[in-house]
KOLNULUM-453813 format. One record per residue (C-alpha): residue number from 1; chain; residue in one letter; x, y, z. Coordinates in Angstrom, 2 decimals, decimal comma. Example, Ala and Ser with C-alpha at 12.3 -4.5 7.8 and 13.67 -1.06 7.14 Angstrom:
NODE   pos   unit   code         x         y         z
NODE     1      A      A     12,30     -4,50      7,80
NODE     2      A      S     13,67     -1,06      7,14
END
This chain:
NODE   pos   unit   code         x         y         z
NODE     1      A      X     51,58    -47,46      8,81
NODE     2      A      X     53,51    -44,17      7,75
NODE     3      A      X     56,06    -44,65      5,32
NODE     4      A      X     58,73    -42,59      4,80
NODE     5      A      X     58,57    -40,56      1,14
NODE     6      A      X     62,46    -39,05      1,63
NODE     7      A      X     64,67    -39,93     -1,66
NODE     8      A      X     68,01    -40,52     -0,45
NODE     9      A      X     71,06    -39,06     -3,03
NODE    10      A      X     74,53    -39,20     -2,94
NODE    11      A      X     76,34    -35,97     -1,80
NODE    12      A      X     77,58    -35,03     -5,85
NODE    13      A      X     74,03    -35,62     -6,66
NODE    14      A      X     72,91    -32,91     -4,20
NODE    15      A      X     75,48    -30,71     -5,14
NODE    16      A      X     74,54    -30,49     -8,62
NODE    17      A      X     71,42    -29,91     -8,13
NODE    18      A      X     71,43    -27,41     -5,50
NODE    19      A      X     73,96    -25,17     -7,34
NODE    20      A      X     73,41    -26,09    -10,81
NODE    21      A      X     69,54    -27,11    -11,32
NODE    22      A      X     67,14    -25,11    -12,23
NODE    23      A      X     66,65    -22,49     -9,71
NODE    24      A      X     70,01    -23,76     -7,82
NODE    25      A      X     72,05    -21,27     -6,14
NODE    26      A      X     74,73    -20,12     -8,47
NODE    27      A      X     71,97    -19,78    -11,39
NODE    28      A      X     69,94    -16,83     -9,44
NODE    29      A      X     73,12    -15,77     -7,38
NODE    30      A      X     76,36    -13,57     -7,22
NODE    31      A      X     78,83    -15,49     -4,62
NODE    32      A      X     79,38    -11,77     -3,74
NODE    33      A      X     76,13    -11,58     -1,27
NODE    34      A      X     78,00    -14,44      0,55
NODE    35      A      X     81,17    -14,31      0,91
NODE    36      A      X     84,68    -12,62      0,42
NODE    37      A      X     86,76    -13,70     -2,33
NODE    38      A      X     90,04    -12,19     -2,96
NODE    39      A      X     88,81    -10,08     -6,05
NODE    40      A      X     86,02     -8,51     -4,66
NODE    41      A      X     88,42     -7,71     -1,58
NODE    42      A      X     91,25     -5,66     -2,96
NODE    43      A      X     91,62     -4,19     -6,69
NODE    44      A      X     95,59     -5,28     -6,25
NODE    45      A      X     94,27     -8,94     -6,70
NODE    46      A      X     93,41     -8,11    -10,47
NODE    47      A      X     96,67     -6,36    -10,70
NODE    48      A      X     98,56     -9,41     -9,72
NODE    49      A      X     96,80    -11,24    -12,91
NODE    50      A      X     97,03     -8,58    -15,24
NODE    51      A      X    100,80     -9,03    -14,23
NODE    52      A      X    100,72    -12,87    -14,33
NODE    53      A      X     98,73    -12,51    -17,57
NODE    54      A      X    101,99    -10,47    -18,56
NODE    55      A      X    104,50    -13,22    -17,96
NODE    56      A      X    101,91    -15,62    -20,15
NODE    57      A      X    102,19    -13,20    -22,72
NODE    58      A      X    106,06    -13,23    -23,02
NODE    59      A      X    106,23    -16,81    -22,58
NODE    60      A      X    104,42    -17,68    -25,53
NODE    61      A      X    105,92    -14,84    -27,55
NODE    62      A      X    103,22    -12,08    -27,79
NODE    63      A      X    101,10    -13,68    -29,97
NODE    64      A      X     98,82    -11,46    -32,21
NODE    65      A      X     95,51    -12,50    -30,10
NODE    66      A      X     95,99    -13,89    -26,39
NODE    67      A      X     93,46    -14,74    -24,43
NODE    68      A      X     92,33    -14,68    -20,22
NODE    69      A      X     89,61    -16,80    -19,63
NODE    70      A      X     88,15    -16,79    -16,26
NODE    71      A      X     86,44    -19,57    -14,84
NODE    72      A      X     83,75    -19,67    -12,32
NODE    73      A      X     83,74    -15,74    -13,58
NODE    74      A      X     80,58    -14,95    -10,62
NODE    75      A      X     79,62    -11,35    -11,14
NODE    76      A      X     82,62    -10,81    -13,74
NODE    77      A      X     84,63     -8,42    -11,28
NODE    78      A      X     87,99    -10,17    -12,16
NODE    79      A      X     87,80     -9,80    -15,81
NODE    80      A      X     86,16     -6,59    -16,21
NODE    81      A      X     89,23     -4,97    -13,93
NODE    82      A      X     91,59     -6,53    -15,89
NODE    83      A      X     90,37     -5,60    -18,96
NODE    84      A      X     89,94     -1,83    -17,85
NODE    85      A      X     93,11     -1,89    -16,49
NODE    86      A      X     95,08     -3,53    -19,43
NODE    87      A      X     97,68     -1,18    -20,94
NODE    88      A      X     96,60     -0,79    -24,49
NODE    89      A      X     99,32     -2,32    -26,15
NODE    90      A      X     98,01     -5,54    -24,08
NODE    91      A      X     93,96     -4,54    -24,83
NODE    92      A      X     94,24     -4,05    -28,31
NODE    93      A      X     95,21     -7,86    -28,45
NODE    94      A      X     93,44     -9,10    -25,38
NODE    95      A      X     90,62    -11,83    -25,85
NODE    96      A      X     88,55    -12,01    -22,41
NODE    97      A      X     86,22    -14,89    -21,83
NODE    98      A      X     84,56    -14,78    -18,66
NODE    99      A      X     83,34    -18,87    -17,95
NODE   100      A      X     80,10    -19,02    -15,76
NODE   101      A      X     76,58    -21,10    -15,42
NODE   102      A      X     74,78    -17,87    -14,27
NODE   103      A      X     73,55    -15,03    -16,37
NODE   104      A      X     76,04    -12,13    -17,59
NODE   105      A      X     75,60     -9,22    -15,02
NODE   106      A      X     73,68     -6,52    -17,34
NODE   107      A      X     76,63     -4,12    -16,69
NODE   108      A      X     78,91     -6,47    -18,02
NODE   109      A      X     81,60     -5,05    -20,78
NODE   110      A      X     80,33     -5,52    -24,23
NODE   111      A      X     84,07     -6,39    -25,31
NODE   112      A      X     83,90     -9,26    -22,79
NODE   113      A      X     82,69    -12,64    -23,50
NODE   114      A      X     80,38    -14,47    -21,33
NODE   115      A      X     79,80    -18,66    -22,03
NODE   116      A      X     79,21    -21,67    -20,24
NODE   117      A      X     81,58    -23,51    -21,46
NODE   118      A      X     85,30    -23,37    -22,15
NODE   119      A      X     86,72    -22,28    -25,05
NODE   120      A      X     88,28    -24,89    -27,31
NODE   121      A      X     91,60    -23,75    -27,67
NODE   122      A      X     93,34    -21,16    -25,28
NODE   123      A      X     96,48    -19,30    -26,00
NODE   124      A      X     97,30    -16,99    -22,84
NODE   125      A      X     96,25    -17,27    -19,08
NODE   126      A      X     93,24    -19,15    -17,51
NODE   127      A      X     92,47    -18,80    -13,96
NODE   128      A      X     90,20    -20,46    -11,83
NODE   129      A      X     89,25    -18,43     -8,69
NODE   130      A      X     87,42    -20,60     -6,10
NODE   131      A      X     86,00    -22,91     -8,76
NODE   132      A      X     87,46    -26,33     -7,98
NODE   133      A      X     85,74    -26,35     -4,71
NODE   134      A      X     82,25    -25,94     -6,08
NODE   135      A      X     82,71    -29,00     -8,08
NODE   136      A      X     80,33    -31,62     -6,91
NODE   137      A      X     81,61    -34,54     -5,45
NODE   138      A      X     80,19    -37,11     -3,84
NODE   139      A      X     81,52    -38,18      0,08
NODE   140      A      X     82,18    -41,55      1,87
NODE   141      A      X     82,83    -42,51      5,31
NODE   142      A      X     85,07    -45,63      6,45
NODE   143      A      X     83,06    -48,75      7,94
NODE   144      A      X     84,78    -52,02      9,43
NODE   145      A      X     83,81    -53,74      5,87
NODE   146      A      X     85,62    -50,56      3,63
NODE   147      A      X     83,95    -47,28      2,38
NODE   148      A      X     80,49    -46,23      1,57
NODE   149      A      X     79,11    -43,51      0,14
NODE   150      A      X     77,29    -41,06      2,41
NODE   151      A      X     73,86    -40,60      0,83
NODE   152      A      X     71,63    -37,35      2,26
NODE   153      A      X     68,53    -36,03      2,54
NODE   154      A      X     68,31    -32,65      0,39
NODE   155      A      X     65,62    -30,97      2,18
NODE   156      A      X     67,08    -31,47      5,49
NODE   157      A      X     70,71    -32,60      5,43
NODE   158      A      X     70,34    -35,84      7,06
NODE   159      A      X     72,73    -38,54      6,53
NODE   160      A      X     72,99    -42,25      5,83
NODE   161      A      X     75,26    -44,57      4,47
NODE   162      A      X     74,98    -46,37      0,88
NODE   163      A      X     76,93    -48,97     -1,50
NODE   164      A      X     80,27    -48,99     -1,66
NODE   165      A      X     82,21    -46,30     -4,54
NODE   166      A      X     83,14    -47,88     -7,73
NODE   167      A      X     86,48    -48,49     -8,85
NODE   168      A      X     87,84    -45,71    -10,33
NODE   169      A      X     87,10    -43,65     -6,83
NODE   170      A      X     88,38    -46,51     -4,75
NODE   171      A      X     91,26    -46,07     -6,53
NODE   172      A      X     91,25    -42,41     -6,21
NODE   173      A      X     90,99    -43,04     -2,13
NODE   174      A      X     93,62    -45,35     -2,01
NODE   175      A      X     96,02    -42,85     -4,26
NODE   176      A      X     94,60    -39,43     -2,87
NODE   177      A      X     93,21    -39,70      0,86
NODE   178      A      X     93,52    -43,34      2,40
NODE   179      A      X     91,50    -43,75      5,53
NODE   180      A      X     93,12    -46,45      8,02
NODE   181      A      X     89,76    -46,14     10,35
NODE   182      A      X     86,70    -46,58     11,10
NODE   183      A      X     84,47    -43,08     10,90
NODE   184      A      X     86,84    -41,03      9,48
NODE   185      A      X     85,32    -39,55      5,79
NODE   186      A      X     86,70    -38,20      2,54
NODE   187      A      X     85,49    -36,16     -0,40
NODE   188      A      X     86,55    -37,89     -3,64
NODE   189      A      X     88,22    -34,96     -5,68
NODE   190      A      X     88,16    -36,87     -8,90
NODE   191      A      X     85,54    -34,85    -10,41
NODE   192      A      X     87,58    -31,74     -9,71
NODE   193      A      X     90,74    -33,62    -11,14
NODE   194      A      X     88,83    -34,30    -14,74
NODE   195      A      X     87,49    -30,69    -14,50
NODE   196      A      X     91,15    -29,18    -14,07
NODE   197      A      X     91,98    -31,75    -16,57
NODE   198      A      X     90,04    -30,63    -19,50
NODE   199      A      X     90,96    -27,07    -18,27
NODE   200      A      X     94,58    -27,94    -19,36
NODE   201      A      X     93,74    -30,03    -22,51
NODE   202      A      X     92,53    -26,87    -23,81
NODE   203      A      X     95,21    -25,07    -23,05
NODE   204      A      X     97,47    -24,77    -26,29
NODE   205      A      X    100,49    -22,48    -25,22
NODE   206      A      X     99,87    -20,24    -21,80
NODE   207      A      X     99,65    -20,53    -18,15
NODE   208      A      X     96,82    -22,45    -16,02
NODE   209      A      X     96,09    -20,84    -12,55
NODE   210      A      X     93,19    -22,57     -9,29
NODE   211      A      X     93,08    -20,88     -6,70
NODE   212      A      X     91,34    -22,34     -3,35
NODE   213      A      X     91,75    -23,59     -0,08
NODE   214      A      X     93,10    -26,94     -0,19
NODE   215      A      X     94,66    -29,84      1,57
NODE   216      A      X     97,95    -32,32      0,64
NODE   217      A      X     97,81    -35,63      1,03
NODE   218      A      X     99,85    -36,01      3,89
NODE   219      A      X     97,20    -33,58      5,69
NODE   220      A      X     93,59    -34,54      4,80
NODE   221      A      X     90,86    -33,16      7,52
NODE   222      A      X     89,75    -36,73      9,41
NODE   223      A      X     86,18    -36,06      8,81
NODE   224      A      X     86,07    -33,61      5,24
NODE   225      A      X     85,37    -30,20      5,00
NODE   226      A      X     81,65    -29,82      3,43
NODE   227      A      X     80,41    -26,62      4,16
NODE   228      A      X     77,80    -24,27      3,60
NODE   229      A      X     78,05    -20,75      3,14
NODE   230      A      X     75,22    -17,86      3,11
NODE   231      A      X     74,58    -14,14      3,52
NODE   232      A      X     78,28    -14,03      4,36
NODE   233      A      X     78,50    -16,94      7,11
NODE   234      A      X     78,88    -20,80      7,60
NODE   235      A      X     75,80    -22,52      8,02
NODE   236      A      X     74,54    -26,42      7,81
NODE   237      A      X     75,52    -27,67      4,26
NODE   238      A      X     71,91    -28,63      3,52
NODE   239      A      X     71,95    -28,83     -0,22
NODE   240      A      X     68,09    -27,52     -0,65
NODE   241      A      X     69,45    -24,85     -3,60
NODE   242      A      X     69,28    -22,02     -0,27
NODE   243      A      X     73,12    -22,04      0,18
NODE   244      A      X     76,64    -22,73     -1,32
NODE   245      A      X     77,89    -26,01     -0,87
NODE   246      A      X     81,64    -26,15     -0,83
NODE   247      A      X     84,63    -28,60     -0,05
NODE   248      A      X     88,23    -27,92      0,22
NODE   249      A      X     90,29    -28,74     -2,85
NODE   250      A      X     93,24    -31,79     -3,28
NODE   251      A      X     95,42    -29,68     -5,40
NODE   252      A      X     97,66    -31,96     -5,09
NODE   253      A      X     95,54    -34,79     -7,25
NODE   254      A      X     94,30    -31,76     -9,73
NODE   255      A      X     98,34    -31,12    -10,45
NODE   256      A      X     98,80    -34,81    -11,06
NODE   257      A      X     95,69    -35,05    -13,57
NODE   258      A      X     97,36    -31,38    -14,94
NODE   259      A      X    100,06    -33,09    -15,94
NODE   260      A      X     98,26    -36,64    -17,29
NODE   261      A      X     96,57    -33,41    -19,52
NODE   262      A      X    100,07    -32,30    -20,83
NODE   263      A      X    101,45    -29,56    -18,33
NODE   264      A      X    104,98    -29,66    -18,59
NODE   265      A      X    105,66    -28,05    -15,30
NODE   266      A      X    103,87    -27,75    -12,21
NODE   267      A      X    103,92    -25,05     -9,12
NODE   268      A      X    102,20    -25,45     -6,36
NODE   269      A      X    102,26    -22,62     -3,73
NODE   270      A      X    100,23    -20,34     -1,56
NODE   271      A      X     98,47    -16,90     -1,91
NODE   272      A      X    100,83    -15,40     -0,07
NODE   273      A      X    103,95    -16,54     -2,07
NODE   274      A      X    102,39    -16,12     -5,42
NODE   275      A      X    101,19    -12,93     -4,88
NODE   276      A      X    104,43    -11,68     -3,20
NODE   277      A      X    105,69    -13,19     -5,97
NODE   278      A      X    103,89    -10,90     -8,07
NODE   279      A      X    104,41     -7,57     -5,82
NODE   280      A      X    101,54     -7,90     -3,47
NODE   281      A      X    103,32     -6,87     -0,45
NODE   282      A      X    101,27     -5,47      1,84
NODE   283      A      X    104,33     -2,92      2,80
NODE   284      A      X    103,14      0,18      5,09
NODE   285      A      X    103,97      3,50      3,39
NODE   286      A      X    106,69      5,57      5,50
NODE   287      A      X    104,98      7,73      8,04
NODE   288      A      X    106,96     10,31      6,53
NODE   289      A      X    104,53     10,64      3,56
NODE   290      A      X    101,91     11,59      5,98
NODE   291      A      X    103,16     14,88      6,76
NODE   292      A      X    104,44     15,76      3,02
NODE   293      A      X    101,26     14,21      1,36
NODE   294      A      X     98,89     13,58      3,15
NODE   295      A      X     96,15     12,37      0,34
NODE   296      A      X     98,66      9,38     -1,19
NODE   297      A      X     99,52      8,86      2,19
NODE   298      A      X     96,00      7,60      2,87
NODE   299      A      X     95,90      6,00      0,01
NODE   300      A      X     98,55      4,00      0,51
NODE   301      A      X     97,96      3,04      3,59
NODE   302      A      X     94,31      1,96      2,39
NODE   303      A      X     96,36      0,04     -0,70
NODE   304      A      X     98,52     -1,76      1,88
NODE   305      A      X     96,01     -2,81      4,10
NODE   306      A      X     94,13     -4,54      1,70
NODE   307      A      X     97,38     -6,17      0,57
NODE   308      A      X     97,61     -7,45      4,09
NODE   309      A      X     94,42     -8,86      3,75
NODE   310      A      X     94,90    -10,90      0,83
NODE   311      A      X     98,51    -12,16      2,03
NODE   312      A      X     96,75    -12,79      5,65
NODE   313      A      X     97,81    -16,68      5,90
NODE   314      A      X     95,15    -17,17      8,13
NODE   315      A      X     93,23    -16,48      5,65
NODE   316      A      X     92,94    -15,38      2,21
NODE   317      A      X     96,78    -15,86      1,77
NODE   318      A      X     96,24    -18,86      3,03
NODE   319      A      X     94,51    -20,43     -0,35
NODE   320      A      X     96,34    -23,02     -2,65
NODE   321      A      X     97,59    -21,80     -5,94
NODE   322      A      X     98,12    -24,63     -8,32
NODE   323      A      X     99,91    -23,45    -11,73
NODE   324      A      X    100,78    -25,36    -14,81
NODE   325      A      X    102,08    -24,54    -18,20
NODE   326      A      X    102,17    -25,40    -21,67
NODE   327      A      X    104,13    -24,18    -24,27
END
């Protein structure tokens, strides 16, 4: 008789351990090798913080230290051009925390701090670039008797179907993404909620920024969005530690628990508007320039086009920007 030695896990389980264990994915890799964020696709996306980081700055009237604290840092790219970019009546003040599990890059700016963890009291901007959706959470799928988790097989993706979720993420499903039939699926986005929850807690005066691609509730994807990415593409989310495993965001939920944290006001927005917002236009220079100068002409036109692409609401412009503040 063979008997089968497979140790069935819920989806969150998986998750954490294929990203976070030892040897997981985001402890030996940059998401750089993989994929294209908005930072590592145009230098005007640092800009736009360093501006943002501006209006933090007068809001909670130029304090003597103020801090940016970047979470999910990856290879550090975001905070090391802001920080070489700051003016230096902004550096001279400017506390940078970059927040990641992996190792520092060895290149990384002695002036910049690199932790695990969150600080325990922020006065300034955080941002969270395509964090949220690497958040394990764990997945259920609607059956005639209610939901059950989806439990899988981390060597080779398979699928099957455990208990029902406890309370607390019943309720979540009920509040954040009902299902009314049979086979549809959701992600249950209350670990992301408590993690954008603490996020704010530690906020004491300042401006909270995630970016990602999300979903409302009026709008959830029938069957989820687990994914994997690798070497730049989509592949099977098999959560063996060999690829990112990532899910769309509810924003929407995060804001809510935001506020439950103390935010006193909440925007939520695209890429595209916030970013215009901040003067990320994506505006062709006049062809004019190319005959008087030539060189910024190019330049320009380089400067614009990767404006475009991080505007482009099919697709980068098309991530959710949730911001909430405390003063």
């Amino acid at each position: 008789m063979v008997t089968s030695d497979v140790v069935w896990v819920t989806w969150r389980e998986a998750m954490q351990r294929a990203l976070y264990g030892e040897g997981g994915f985001y402890i030996r890799e940059r998401p750089s090798g993989h994929f294209r964020t908005s930072v590592g696709a145009s230098p005007a996306f640092a800009q736009a913080v360093l501006r943002l980081l501006g209006v933090a700055d007068e809001a909670v009237g130029r304090p003597a230290e103020l801090d940016l604290v970047d979470v999910g840092s990856g290879d550090g790219l975001l905070v090391t051009q802001v920080h070489h970019t700051a003016e230096p009546w902004l550096a001279e003040r400017l506390r940078v925390t970059a927040v990641d599990l992996s190792p520092p890059p060895g290149d990384l700016d002695k002036e910049i701090t690199w932790t695990g963890s969150l600080p325990e009291a922020v006065t300034g901007l955080v941002i969270a670039n395509e964090w949220l959706d690497n958040i394990p959470l764990d997945v259920v799928e609607q059956t005639p008797q209610g939901p059950r988790l989806v439990l899988v097989d981390p060597e080779t993706g398979r699928e099957r179907l455990g208990d029902p979720p406890g309370e607390q993420d019943r309720r979540w499903l009920e509040r954040w993404w009902p299902l009314r039939s049979t086979g549809l699926r959701a992600e249950i986005g209350r670990p992301r909620d408590e993690a954008w929850a603490l996020v704010v807690t530690r906020l004491r005066r300042g401006l909270a920024v995630a970016v990602d691609y999300a979903h409302p509730v009026d709008n959830r994807p029938p069957f989820g969005t687990l994914t994997g990415y690798r070497d730049g593409a989509c592949v099977a989310a098999i959560p063996d530690g060999s690829c990112d495993i990532t899910a769309h965001v509810a924003l929407d939920a995060c804001a809510a628990a935001g506020e439950r944290a103390g935010a006193i006001s909440t925007t939520l927005t695209t890429q595209r508007h916030a970013l215009g917002e901040l003067g990320v236009s994506g505006a062709r220079p006049p062809l004019s320039l190319a005959a008087t100068d030539p060189g910024v002409y190019l330049r320009a036109l380089v400067r614009a086009s990767e404006e475009a692409e991080l505007i482009d609401p099919e697709g980068l412009g098309g991530f959710g920007w949730l911001a909430q503040w405390k003063r």
